[in-house]
N, C-alpha and C positions, 0 to 999 in steps of 0.2 A: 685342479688347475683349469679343465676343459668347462668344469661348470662355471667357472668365474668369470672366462670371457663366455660364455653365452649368457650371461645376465649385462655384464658389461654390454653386449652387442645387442641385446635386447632393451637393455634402458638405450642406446646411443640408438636405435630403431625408432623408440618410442618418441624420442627425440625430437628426430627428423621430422616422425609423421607430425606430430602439433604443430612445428615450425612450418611447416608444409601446409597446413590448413588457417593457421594462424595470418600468414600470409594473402592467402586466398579471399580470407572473409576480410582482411584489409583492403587486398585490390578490390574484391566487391565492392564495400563502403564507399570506397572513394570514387570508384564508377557511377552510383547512385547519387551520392552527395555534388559531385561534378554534373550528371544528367539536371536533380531538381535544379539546383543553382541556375544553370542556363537556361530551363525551361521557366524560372520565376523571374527572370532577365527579360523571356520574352514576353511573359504575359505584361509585364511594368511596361513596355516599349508598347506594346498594343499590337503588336505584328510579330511575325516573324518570317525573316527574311530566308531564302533557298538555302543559303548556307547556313542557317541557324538549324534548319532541316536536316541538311547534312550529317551538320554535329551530334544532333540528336540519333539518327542511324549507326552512326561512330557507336555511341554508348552502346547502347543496343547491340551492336555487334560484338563490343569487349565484353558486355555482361552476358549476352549467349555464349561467349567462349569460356570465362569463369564454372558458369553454369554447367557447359558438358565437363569442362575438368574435374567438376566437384564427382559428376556424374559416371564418368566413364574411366577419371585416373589418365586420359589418354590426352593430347593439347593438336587437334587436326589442325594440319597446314593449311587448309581452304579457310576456314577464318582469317586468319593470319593476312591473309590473299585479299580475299574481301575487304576487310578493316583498309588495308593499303588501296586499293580499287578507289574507296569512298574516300578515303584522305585525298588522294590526290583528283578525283573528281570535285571534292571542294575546292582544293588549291587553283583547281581549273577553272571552276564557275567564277573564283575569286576576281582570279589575274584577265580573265576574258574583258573586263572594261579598260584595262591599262598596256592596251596592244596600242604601242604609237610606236615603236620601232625595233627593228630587226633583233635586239636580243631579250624583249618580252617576246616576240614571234617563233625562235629557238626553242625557246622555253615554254612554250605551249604546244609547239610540238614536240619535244624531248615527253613531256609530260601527256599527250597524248599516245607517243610509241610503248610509252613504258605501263599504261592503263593498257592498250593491245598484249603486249607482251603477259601480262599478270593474267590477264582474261584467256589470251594463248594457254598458262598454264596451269589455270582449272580445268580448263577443257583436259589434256595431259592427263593431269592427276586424276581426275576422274574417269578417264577413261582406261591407264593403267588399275585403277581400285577394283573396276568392274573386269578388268582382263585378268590381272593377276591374283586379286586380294592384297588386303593393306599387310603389312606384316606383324600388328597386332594380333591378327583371325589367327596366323599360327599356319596355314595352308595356303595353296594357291587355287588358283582355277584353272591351270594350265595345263595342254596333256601328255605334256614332256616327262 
């Protein structure tokens, strides 16, 4: 009986892990195939505008974070952070022309606190990572 669910829990392992990876090299594709598209968007336009730049960084930042996953099994919160950062730093560069009254004005500052606030807690996190160790490592660096 004991062998039959460890094969059971070994195919239902096996499982997971393809679905898990299957996944991955989808979100990849689609990061790439979204990246060329807007980069063939801009070459057709003859420019490309700040936040066509942005955009471009976005990718780049979800395909670095695919990329450590495949690599490390682990999904760091400072991407996560970052990706957000530059999202709303485009949102920012966006809306900066359509400031003609108090609740665009709100909303570029709400949207400037909460870039302070995200960048507040890299700083955080990083500096907890190097005080404590992440709890991946398994150890701290503390000498309690």
């Amino acid at each position: 009986m004991d062998s039959k669910i460890a094969i059971i829990q070994k195919i239902g392992d096996s499982l997971v892990y393809l679905f898990h990876y299957l996944a991955l090299f989808g979100i990849g594709a689609m990061i790439v195939w979204s990246g060329i598209h807007d980069y063939l968007h801009m070459v057709q336009s003859g420019h490309a505008s700040l936040e066509d730049i942005l955009l471009l960084f976005i990718y780049l930042e979800l395909g670095a974070m695919v990329g450590i996953y495949f690599r490390t099994h682990r999904l760091p919160v400072q991407y996560l952070i970052y990706i957000a950062i530059t999202a709303l730093s485009r949102h920012l560069v966006i809306d900066v022309q359509k400031v003609s009254d108090n609740f665009h004005l709100y909303l570029l500052l709400s949207i400037t606190g909460a870039i302070a606030i995200l960048s507040l807690s890299i700083l955080v996190l990083s500096y907890t990572t190097k005080k404590f160790g992440s709890p991946e490592e398994g150890n701290s660096n503390n000498d309690t």
